[in-house]
C-alpha positions as CSV (number, residue, x, y, z in Angstrom):
1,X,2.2,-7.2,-51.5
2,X,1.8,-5.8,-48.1
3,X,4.5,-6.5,-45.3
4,X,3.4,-8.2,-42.3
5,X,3.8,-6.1,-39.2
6,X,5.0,-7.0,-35.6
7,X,3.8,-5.6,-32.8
8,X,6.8,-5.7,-31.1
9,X,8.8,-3.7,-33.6
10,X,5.8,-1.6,-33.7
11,X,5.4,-0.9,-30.2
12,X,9.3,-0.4,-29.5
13,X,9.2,2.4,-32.1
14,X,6.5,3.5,-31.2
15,X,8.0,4.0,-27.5
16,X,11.3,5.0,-28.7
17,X,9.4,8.2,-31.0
18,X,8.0,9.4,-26.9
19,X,11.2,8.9,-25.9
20,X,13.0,10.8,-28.7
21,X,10.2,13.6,-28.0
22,X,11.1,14.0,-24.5
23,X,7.3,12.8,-23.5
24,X,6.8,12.8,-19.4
25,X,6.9,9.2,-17.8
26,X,3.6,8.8,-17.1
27,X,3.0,8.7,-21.2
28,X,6.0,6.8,-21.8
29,X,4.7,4.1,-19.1
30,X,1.5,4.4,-20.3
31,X,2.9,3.2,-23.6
32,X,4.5,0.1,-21.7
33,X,1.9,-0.7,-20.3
34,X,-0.6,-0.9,-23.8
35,X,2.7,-2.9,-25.7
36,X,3.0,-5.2,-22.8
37,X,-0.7,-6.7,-23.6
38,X,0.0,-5.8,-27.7
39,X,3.3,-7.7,-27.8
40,X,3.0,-10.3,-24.6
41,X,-1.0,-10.9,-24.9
42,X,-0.5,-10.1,-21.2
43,X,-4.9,-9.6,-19.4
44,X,-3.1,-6.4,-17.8
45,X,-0.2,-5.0,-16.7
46,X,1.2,-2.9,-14.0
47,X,4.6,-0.9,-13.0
48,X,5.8,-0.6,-9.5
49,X,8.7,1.5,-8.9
50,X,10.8,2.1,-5.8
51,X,9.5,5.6,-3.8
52,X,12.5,7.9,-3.1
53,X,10.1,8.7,0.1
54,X,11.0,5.1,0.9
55,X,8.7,1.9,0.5
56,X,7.1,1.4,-3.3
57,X,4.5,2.9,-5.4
58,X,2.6,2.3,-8.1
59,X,3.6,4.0,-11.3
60,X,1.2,3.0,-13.8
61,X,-1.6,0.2,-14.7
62,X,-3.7,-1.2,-17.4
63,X,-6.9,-1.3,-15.3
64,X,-8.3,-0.7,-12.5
65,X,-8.2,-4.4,-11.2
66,X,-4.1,-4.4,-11.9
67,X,-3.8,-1.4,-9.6
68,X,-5.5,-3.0,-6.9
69,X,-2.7,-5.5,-6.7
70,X,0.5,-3.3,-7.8
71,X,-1.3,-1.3,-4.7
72,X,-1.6,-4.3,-2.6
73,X,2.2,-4.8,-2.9
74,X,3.2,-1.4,-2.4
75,X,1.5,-1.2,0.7
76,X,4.3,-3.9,1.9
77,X,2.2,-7.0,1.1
78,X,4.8,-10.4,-0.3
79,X,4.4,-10.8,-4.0
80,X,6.2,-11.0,-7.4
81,X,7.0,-7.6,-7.7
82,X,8.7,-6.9,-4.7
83,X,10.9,-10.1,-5.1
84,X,11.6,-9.0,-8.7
85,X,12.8,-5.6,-7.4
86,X,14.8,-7.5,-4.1
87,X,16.5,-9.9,-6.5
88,X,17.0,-7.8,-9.4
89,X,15.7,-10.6,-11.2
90,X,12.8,-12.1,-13.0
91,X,10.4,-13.9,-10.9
92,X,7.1,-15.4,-11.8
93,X,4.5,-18.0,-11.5
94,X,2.9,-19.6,-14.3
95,X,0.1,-21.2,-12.3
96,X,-1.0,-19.0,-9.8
97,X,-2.9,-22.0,-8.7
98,X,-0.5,-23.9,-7.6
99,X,1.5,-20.8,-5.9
100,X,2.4,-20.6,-2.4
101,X,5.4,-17.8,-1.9
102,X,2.7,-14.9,-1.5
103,X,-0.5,-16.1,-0.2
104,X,-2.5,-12.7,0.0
105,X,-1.6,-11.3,-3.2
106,X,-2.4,-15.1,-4.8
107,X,-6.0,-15.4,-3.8
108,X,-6.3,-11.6,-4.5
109,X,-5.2,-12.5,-8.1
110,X,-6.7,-15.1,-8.5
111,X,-10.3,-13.6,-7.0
112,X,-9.9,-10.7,-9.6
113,X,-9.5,-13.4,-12.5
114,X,-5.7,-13.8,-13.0
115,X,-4.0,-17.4,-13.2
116,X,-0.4,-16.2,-13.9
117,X,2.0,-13.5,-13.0
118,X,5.0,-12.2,-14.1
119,X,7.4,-9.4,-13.0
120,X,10.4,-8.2,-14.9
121,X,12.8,-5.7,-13.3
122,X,13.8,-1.8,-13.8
123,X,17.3,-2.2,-13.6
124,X,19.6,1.2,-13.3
125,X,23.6,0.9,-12.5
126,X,22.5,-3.1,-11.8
127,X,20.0,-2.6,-9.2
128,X,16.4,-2.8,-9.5
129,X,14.4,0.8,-9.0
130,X,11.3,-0.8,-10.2
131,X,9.4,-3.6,-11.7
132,X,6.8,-4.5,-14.6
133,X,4.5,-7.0,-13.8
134,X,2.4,-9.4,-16.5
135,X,-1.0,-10.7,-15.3
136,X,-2.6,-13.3,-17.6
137,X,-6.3,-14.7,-17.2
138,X,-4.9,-18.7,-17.7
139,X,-2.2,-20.1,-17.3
140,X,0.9,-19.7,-19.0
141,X,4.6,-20.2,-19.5
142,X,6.2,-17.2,-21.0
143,X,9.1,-18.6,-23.7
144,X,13.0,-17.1,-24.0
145,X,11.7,-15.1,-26.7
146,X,8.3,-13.3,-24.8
147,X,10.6,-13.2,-21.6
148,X,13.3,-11.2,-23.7
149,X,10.7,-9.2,-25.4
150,X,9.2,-8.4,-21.6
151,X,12.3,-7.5,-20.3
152,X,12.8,-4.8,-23.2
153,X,10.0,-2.9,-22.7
154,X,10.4,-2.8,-18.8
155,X,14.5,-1.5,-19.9
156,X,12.7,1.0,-22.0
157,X,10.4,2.2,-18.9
158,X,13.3,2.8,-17.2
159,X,14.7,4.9,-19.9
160,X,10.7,6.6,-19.9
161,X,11.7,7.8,-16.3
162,X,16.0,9.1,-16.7
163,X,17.8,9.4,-19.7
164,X,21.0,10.5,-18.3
165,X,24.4,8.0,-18.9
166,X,26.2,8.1,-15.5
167,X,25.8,8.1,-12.0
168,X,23.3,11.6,-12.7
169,X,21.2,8.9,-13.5
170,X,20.0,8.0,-9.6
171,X,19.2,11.8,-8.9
172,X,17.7,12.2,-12.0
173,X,15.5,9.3,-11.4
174,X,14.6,10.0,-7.7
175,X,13.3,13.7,-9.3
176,X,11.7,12.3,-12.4
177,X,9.4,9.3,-10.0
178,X,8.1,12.2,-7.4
179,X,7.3,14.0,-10.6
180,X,5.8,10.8,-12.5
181,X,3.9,10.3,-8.9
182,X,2.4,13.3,-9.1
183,X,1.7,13.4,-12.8
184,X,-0.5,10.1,-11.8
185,X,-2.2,11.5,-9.3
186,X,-3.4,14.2,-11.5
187,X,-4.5,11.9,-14.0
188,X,-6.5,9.8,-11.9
189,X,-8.4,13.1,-10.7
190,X,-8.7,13.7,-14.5
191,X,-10.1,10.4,-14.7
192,X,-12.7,11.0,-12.1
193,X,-13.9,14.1,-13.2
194,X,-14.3,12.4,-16.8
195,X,-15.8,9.3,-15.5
196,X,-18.5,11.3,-13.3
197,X,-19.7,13.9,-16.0
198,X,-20.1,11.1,-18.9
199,X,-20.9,8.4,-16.4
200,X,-19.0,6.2,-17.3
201,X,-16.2,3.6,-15.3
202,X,-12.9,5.0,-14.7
203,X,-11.3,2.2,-17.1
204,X,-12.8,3.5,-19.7
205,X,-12.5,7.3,-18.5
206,X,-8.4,6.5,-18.9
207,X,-8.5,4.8,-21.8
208,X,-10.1,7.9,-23.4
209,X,-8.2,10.2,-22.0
210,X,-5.3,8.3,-23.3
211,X,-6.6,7.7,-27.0
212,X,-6.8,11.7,-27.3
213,X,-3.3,12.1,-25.9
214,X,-2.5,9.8,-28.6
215,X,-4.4,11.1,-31.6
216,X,-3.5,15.0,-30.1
217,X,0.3,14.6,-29.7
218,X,-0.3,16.0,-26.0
219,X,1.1,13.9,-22.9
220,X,-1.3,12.2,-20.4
221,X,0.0,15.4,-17.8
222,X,-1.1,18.2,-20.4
223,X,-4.5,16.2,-21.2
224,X,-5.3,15.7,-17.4
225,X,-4.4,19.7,-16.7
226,X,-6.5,20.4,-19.4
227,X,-9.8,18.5,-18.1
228,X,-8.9,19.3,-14.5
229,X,-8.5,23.4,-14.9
230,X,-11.6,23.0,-17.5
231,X,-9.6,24.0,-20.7
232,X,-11.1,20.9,-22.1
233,X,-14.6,19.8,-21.3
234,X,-15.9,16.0,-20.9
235,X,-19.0,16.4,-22.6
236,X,-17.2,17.6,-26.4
237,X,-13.7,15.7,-26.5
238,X,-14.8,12.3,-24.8
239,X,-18.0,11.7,-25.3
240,X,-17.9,10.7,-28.7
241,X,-15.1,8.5,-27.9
């Protein structure tokens, strides 16, 4: 008889195995990112991390509609992710509806088709470098055992982007977020150049760029290098996909 899986065991060990393999943060995120709507059923899910050029970025998202809002934040507009990193605490809204702390990023959310939000911190030496945020299509009040789960995965992005034990562990992350900055940027001209030649939207340009770094053991940086410096065209690895 077959034994049931769960995706949460599955997607921690699947995370821990990148981070046992010294993958880049941009793959490790990008794992985060997939086991956040895996595990939490979560429409999409984004990472914002705090810039050590000062302000807050965006590290990582699911689509293209969740960057537009972890971007709308990190260009200093109120909303769940900046309290989250503020507070060093979880902050949320289970009916965006009904929401009034942030009203730009609400009607934003709620025009791109997302009734709840959640954001869950990166904590490092109990202070918050970061945060995940959960965007669901209805409605919805995570339980103890989701918002536990949640908060796991966004502890293991943290550990995605510094591995070191003591204080180390501040430069290490300031060096590793320019470099996981950059890494994104590459990727996201990796997903242009895929999206143009197959003609295609760049949601689905990064998913496939993704599913090969999965199925080819590469990281999301040595994929994009590859398509951007023409070592891999368009045309043969994707367009099959």
């Amino acid at each position: 008889m077959s034994t049931p899986t769960d995706p949460f065991s599955d997607a921690v060990a699947g995370i821990t195995a990148l981070l046992a393999a010294r993958h880049d943060g941009l793959t490790v995120l990008a794992a985060v990112t997939r086991a956040c709507g895996a595990v939490l059923d979560s429409a999409a899910t984004g990472v914002l991390t705090v810039d050590p050029r000062g302000g807050v970025s965006v590290l990582s998202a699911s689509d293209e509609r969740a960057r537009f809002l972890e971007l709308l934040q990190a260009q200093g507009g109120p909303g769940p992710c900046l309290d989250c990193i503020d507070g060093n605490s979880v902050v949320g809204s289970a009916d965006l509806a009904a929401e009034q702390r942030w009203p730009e990023f609400t009607g934003r959310a709620r025009a791109a088709g997302y009734q709840a939000v959640y954001a869950f911190p990166l904590t490092l030496i109990d202070r918050a470098v970061g945060g995940v945020n959960l965007f669901y299509d209805h409605p919805v009040e995570l339980s103890t055992r989701q918002a536990r789960q949640a908060q796991a995965l966004a502890d293991l992005a943290t550990l995605g982007l510094t591995q070191e034990r003591d204080q180390r562990r501040v430069v290490r992350l300031a060096e590793s977020t320019l470099a996981t900055l950059n890494d994104r940027v590459h990727v996201g001209q990796a997903v242009g150049v895929v999206a143009a030649t197959l003609g295609i939207e760049p949601d689905a340009a990064r998913e496939r760029l993704a599913a090969y770094s999965s199925r080819s053991g590469l990281s999301l940086r040595e994929v994009a290098q590859a398509v951007t410096d023409r070592t891999l065209d368009p045309h043969t690895t994707f367009g099959d996909a």
